[in-house]
MIDORO-163826 format. One record per residue (C-alpha): residue number from 1; residue in three letters; x, y, z. Coordinates in nm, 4 decimals, always signed. Layout:
# residues N
ATOM|k|r|c1|c2|c3
ATOM|NUM|ala|X|Y|Z
...
END
This chain:
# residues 66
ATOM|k|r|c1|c2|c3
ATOM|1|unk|+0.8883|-0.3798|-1.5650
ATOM|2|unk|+0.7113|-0.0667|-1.6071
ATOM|3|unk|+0.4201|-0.2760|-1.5633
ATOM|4|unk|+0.4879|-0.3730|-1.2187
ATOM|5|unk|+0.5919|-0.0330|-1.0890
ATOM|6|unk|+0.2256|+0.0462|-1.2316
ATOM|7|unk|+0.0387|-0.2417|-1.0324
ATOM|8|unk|+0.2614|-0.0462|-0.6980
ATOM|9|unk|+0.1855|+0.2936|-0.7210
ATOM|10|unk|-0.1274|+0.1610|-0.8187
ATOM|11|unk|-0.1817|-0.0020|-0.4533
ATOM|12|unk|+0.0107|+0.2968|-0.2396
ATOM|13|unk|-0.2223|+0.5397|-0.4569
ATOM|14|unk|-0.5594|+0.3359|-0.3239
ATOM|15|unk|-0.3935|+0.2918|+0.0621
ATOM|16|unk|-0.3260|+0.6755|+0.0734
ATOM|17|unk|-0.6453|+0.7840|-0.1124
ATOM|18|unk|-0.8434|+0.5754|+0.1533
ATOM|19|unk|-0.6041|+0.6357|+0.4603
ATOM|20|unk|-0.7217|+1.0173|+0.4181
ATOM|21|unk|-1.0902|+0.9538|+0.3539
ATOM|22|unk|-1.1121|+0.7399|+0.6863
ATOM|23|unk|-0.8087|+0.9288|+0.8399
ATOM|24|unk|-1.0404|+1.2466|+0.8217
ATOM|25|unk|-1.3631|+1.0265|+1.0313
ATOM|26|unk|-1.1409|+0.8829|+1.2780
ATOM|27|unk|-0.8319|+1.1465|+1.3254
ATOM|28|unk|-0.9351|+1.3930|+1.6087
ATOM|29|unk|-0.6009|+1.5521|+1.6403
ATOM|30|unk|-0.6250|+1.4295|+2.0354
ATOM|31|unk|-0.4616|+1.0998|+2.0838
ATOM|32|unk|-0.0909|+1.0666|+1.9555
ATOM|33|unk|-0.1103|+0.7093|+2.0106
ATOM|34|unk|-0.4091|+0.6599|+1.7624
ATOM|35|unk|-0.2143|+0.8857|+1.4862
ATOM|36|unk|+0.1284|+0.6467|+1.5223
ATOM|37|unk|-0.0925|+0.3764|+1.4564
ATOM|38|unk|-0.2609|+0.5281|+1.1457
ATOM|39|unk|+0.1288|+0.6028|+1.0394
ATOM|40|unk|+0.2227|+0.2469|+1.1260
ATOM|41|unk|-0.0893|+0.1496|+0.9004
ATOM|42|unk|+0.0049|+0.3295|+0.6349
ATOM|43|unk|+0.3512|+0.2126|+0.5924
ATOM|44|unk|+0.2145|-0.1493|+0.6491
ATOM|45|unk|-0.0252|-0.0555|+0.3504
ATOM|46|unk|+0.2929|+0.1056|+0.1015
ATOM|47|unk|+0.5263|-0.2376|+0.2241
ATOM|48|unk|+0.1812|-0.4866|+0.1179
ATOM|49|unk|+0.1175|-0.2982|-0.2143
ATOM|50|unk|+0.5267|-0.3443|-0.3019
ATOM|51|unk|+0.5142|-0.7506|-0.1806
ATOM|52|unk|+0.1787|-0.7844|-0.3790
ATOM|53|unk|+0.3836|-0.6006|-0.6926
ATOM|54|unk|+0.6694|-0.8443|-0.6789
ATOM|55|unk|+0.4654|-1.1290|-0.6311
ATOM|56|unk|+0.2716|-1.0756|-0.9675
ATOM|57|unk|+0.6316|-1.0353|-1.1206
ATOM|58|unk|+0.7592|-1.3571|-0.9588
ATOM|59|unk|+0.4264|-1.5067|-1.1159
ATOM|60|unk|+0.5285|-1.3767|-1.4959
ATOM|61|unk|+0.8278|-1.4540|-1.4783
ATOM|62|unk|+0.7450|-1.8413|-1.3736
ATOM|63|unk|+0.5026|-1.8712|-1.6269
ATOM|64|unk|+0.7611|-1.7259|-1.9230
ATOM|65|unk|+0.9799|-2.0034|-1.7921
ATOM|66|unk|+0.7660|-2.2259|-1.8850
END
């Protein structure tokens, strides 16, 4: 298990680490509208990285069944 809580913080790490490096290019501080979607973005990101996680332990734990 600890395995797949790895391959998730794994993922959110990545999204975060590159959310700030192109956050910093693109985030002006003067459009709301284009921060919200950054946010948005980000929380996409964090929900992808914990499907992706539970996928690969769906995909284990078919192939122990067999």
């Amino acid at each position: 298990m600890s395995k797949y809580i790895s391959i998730f913080f794994l993922g959110a790490l990545v999204s975060f680490l590159l959310f700030f490096i192109f956050g910093s290019v693109f985030m002006d501080g003067g459009n709301p509208a284009e921060e919200a979607v950054y946010t948005f973005g980000t929380i996409i990101v964090l929900f992808l990285s914990f499907i992706i996680s539970q996928m690969c332990y769906l995909i284990d734990l078919i192939k122990k069944k067999r």
